[in-house]
N, C-alpha and C positions, 0 to 999 in steps of 0.2 A: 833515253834514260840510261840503257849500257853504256854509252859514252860517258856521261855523266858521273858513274859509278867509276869508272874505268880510271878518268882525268882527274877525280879526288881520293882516289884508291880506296874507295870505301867496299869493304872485301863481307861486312856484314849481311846478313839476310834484309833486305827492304821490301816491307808491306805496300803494296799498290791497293788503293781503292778509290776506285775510279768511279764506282759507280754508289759511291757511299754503303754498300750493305755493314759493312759490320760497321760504320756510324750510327746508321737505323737499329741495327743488332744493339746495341746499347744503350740507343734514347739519349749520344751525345747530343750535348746543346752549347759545349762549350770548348772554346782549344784554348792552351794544351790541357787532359786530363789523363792523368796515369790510373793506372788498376791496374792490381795484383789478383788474378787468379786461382784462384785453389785446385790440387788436384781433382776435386771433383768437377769443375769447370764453372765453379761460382764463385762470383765476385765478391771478394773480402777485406778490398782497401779500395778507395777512390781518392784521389787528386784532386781537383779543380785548379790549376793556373799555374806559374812559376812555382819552383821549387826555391823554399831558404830555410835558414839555419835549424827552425827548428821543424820545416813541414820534412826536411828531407832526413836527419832524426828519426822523428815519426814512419816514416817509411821505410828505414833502416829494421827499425824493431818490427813492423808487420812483416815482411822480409823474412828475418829471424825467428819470427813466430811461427811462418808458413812452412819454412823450409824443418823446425824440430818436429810437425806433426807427422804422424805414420803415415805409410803406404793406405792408401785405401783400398779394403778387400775387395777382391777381384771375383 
């Protein structure tokens, strides 16, 4: 896998699951599916399938939405 990251310079953080948990962890049943998370650690957008013009829109404003809410008190 280092090799592999190394030979396409892909310099970003890559999720390994190997052993599927956090597939289980969210009852996926489908790829690809995007979710956006919220500070509190709950899920507040989901995907199902390719992204187009106007799913990815839509994704932009949840985005948008998540990112204007406060800090949540600590």
């Amino acid at each position: 896998m280092r090799d592999a990251l190394a030979r396409f310079e892909i310099t970003y953080p890559v999720a390994i699951d190997n052993d599927r948990q956090t597939w289980r962890a969210y009852n996926q049943r489908y790829w690809p599916t995007t979710y956006l998370i919220d500070k509190n650690g709950r899920i507040r957008y989901q995907h199902i399938g390719e992204f187009s013009r106007g799913s990815d829109l839509e994704a932009v404003a949840a985005i948008e939405t998540l990112m204007a809410e406060p800090d949540p008190v600590e």
